[in-house]
Structure formats: C-alpha cells, structure tokens
N, C-alpha and C positions, 0 to 999 in steps of 0.2 A: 163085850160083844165082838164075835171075829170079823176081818173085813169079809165081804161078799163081794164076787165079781161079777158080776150077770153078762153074757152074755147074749145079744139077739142075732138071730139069723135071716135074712128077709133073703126067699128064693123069690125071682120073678121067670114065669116063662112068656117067651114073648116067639111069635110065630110072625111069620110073613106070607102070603097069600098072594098068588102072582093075581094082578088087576086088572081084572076084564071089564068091559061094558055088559050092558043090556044094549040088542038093536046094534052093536057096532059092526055096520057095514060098508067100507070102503071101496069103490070099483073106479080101478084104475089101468086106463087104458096107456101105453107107450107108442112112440115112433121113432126105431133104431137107425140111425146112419153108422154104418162102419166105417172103420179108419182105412186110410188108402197112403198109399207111398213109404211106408213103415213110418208115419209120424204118428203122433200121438191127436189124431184130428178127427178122431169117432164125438158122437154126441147122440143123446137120448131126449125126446120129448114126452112131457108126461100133461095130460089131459084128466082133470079128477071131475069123475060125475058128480053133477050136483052140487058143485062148486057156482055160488052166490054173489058170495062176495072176495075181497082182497086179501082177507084174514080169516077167511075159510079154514085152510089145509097150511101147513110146514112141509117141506120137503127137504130131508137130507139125506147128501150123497156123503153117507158113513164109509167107505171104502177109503175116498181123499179128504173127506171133511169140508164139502161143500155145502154152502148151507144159502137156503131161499126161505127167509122170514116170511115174508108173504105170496105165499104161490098165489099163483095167478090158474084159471081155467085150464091154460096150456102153458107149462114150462120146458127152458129146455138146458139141459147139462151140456157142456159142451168140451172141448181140447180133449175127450177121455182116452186114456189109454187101450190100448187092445187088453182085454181080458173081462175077467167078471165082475160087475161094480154090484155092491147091496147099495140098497137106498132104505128109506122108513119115510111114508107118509103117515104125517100128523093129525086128525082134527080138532080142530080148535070149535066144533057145534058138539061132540059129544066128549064126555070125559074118558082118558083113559083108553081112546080110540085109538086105534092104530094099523097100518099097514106096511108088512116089509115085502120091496117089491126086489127082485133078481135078474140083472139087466147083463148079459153077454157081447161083447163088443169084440168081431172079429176083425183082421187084418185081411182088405182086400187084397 
C-alpha cells in the first residue's frame, strides 16, 4: 500500500467591525484658559453632563498622555502647551462609549 500524505487546509476569515453603542451620547461642555508669558501655563476644564458618580467618565489628554481615572463632574488639565490638545472621554455607564473632544490653547 503506498504512503498517503493528506493534507488539510483550514481558511478562517475573521473581520473587525468598528464598535459602536446604542444611545451613546456624550455632552461635553469645556472652559479654556490660554497660556500667557510664552510659558506653557494654558489649561482646560471639562464639565460632563450627567456625570453621577466618581467613575462615571475617564478622561484622557491623548496629545501628552495625561490620564484622570476617575473624572470628577468638572476636571481640569492643566500646564498645557499652546497649541492643539485631543483628548477622549470615556464612559464607564455604557459600553463602547465614547467622545473625542478638540481643545485649542492659544498664546496670549
């Protein structure tokens, strides 16, 4: 009997699906301070509606890699450079929620 070699071939296709909510709605109010004296001494406050509790919302300032584990109603970034910072609010009430906000910090 000759030898037989078998072999198998297993294709998988696998897809990704960017990950939205249902209902994911974020409003998110700021209050900018500009920098003044060319230092790097701008700062931004952020206010999230309907913010509860202490582990509500995450807030990171993705630009420098500032991170506020548990925002609070009203946060606030602070030493920021002059220029344009992204940020991303989190929530931690729905899955998969999220908001990138776009903060401008000019040189007084």
């Amino acid at each position: 009997m000759p030898k037989r070699t078998i072999v198998i071939l297993c294709f998988s296709l696998i897809s990704f699906a960017q990950a939205t909510a249902q209902n994911c709605s974020i409003q998110v109010k700021t209050e900018i301070i500009q920098a003044t004296d060319g230092l790097d001494n701008g700062s931004v406050t952020f206010e999230v509606e309907g913010q509860s509790g202490s582990k509500d919302y995450s807030i990171f300032n993705i630009t420098s890699i500032q991170k506020n584990v548990n925002a609070k109603p009203a946060y606030k970034f602070t030493n920021l450079a002059p220029g344009v910072h992204e940020f991303v609010v989190i929530s931690h009430k729905k899955v998969r929620c999220t908001k990138e906000v776009q903060v401008k910090i000019e040189q007084q």
